[in-house]
Rosetta silent file (secondary structure, phi, psi, omega in degrees, C-alpha in Angstrom):
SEQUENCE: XXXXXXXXXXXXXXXXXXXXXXXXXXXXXXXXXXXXXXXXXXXXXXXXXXXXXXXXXXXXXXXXXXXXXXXXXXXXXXXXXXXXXXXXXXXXXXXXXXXXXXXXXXXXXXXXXXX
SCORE:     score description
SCORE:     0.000 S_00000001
   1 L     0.000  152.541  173.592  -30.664  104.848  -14.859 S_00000001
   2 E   169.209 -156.959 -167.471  -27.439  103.026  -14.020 S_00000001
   3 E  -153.307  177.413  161.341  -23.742  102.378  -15.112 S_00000001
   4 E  -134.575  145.412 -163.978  -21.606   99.809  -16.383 S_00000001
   5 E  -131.132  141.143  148.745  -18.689   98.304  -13.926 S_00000001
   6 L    60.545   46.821 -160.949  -16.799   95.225  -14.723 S_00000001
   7 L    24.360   60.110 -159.915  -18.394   94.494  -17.961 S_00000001
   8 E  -162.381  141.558  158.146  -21.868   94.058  -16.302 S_00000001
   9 E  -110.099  132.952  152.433  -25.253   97.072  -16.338 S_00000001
  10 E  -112.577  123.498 -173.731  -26.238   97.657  -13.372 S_00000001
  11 E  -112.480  145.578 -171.521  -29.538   99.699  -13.148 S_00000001
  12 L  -117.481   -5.460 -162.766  -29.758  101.476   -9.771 S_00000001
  13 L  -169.352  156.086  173.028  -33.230  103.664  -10.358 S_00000001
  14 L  -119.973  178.231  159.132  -35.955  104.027  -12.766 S_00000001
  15 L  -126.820   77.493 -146.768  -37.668  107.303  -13.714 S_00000001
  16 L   -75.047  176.357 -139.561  -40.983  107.444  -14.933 S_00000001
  17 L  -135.703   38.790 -167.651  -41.670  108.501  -17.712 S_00000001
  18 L    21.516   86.066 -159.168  -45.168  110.495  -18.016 S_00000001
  19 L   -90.179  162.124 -176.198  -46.254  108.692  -20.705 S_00000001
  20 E  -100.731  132.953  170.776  -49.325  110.026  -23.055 S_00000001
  21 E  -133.613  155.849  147.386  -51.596  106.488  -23.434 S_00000001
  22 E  -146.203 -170.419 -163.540  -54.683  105.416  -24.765 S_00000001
  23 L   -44.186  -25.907 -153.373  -56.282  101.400  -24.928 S_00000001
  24 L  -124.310   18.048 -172.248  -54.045  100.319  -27.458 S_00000001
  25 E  -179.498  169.558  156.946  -50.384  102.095  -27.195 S_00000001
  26 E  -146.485  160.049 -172.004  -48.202  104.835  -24.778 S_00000001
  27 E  -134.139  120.606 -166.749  -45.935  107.266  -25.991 S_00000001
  28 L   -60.205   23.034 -169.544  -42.702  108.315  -24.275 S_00000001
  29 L    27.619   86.034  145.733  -43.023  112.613  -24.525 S_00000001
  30 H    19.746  -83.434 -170.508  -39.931  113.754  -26.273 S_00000001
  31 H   -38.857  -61.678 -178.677  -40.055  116.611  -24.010 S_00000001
  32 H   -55.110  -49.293  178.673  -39.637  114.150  -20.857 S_00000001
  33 H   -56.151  -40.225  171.410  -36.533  112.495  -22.575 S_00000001
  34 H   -65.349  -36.704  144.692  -35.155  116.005  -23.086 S_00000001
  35 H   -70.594  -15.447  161.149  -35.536  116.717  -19.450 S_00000001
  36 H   -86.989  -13.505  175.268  -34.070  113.663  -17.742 S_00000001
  37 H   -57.629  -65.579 -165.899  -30.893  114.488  -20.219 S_00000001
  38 H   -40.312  -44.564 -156.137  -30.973  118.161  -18.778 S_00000001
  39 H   -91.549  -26.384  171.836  -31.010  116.728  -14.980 S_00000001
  40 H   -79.690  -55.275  157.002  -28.621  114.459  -15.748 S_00000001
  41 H   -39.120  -56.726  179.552  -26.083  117.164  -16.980 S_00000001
  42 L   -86.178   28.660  165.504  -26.723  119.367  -14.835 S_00000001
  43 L   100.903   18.590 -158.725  -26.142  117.162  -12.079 S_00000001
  44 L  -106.817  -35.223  163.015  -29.741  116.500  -10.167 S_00000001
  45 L  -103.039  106.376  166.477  -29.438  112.924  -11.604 S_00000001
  46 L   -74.852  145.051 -147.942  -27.037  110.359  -11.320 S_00000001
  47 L   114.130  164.513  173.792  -26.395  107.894  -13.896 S_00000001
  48 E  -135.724  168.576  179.263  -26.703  107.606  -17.226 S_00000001
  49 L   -43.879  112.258  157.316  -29.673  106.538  -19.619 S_00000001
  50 L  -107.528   19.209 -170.418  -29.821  102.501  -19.861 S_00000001
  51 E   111.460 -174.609 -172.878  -33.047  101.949  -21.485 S_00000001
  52 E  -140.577  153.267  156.980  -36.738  102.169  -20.679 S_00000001
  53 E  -117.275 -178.227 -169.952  -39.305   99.972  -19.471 S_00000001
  54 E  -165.761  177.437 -167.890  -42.888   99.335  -20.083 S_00000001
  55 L  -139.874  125.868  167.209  -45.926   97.119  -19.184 S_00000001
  56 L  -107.135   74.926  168.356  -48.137   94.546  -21.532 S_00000001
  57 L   -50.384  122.396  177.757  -50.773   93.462  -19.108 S_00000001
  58 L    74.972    4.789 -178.918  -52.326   90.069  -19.737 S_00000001
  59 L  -114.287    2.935 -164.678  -50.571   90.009  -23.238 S_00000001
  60 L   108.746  157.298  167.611  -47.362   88.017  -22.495 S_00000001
  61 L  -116.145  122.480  158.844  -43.331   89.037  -22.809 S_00000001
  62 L   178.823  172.951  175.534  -42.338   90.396  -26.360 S_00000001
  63 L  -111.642  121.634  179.947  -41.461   93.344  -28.001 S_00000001
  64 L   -77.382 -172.611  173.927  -43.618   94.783  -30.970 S_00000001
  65 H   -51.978  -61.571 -164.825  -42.131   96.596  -34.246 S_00000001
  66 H   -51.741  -41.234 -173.441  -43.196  100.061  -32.225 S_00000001
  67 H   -80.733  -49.015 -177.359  -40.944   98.915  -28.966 S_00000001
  68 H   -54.496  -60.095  174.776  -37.823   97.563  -31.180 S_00000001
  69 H   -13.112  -95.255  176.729  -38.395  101.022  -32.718 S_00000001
  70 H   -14.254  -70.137  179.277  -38.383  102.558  -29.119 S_00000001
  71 H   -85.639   14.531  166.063  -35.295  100.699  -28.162 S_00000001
  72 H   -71.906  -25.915 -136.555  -33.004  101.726  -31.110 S_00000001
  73 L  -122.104   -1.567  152.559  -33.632  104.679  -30.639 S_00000001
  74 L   -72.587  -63.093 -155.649  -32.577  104.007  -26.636 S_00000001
  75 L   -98.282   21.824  153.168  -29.226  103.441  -27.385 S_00000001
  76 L   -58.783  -16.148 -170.025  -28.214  106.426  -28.629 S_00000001
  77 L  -103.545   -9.191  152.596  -27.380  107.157  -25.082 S_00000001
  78 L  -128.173  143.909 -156.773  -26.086  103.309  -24.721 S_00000001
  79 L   -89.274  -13.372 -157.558  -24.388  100.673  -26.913 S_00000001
  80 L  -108.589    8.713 -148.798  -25.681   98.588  -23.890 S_00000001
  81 L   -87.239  152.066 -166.891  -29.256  100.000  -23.282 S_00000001
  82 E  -120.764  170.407 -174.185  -31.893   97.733  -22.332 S_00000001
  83 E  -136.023  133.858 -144.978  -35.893   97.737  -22.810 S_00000001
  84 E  -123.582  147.033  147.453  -37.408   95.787  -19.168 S_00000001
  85 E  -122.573  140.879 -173.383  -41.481   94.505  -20.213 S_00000001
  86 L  -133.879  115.615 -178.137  -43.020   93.788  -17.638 S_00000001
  87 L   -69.267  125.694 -166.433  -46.593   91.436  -17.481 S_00000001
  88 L   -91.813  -51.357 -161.050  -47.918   93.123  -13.459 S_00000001
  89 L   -62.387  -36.852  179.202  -50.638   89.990  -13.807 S_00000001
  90 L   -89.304  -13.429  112.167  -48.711   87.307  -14.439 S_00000001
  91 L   122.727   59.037  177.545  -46.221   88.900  -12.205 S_00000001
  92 L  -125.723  166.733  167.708  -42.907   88.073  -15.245 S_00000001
  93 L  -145.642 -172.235 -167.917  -40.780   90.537  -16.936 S_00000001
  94 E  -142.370  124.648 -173.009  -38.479   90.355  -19.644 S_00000001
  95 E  -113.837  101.026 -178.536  -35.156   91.749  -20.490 S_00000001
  96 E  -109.218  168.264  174.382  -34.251   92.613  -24.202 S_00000001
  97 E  -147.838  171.007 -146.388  -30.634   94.326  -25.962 S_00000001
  98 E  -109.890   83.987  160.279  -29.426   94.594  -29.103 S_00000001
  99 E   -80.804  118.342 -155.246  -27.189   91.730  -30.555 S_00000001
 100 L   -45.882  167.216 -168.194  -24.714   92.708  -33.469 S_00000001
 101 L    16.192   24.093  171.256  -26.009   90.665  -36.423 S_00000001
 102 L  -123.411  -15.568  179.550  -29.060   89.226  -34.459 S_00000001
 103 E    96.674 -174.938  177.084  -31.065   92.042  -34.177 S_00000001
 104 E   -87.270  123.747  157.549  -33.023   93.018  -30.539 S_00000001
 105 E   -97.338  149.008  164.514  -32.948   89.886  -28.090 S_00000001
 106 L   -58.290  133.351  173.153  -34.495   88.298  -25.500 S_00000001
 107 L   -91.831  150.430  144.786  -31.723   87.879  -22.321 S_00000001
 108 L   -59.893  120.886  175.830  -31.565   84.499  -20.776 S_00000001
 109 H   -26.617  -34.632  151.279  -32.584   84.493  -17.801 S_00000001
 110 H   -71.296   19.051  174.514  -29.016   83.579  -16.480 S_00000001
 111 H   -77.147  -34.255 -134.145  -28.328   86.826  -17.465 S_00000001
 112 L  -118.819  143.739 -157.537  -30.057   88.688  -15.509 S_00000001
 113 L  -150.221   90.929 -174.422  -29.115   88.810  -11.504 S_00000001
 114 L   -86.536  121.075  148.391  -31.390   91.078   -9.048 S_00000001
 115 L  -119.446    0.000    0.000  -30.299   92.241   -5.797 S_00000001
C-alpha cells in the first residue's frame, strides 16, 4: 500500500496476501485482490495498491515469466506499481517497475531509500 508525493512511491504498509503455495510456485487468490480493493473503497484501508511482494529463498533476486506476468497485471491499479523479491537467507531484496520500451526492470539501488 502507499502513495505517490513529489514524484517519489512511498509504500507505508504491506498486506499479506494468503497465498495458495506448493514446492515450486504461490498464487495470489483473486478473491484476496478483490477484497483489499473492497476495503480500500470502502474506507478500512488507506492507500492505494503499489505492487506486491514475494520471497525466492536460496534462489537469488530475479523475476520469472510467471512474476513479470504477476506484475503487469499489478499495474492496473498503478502506472508506478512495484514487485519487492525478497531472498529471507541471504537477507537481499530487490525492487523491479516497468520501463516504457525496456520492459520490467531491476531499480538501482540508488533508487531505492528506506526509512
Amino acid at each position: 500500500m502507499g502513495t505517490l508525493e513529489d514524484q517519489a512511491l512511498w509504500i507505508n504498509d504491506i498486506i499479506p496476501g494468503e497465498v495458495e503455495t506448493s514446492e515450486v510456485s504461490c498464487v495470489f487468490p483473486p478473491q484476496r485482490l478483490a477484497e483489499v480493493a473492497n476495503d480500500i473503497v470502502e474506507g478500512s484501508i488507506n492507500g492505494r495498491i503499489v505492487g506486491w511482494y514475494h520471497s525466492h529463498p536460496s534462489q537469488g533476486l530475479f523475476l520469472s515469466q510467471t512474476d513479470v506476468g504477476t506484475h503487469m497485471q499489478f499495474s492496473q491499479f498503478s502506472p508506478y506499481a512495484v514487485s519487492l523479491v525478497v531472498d529471507p537467507r541471504s537477507a537481499e531484496f530487490g525492487i523491479w517497475v516497468f520501463e516504457n520500451g525496456l520492459g520490467v526492470v531491476q531499480l538501482p539501488d540508488n533508487y531505492i531509500h528506506i526509512m
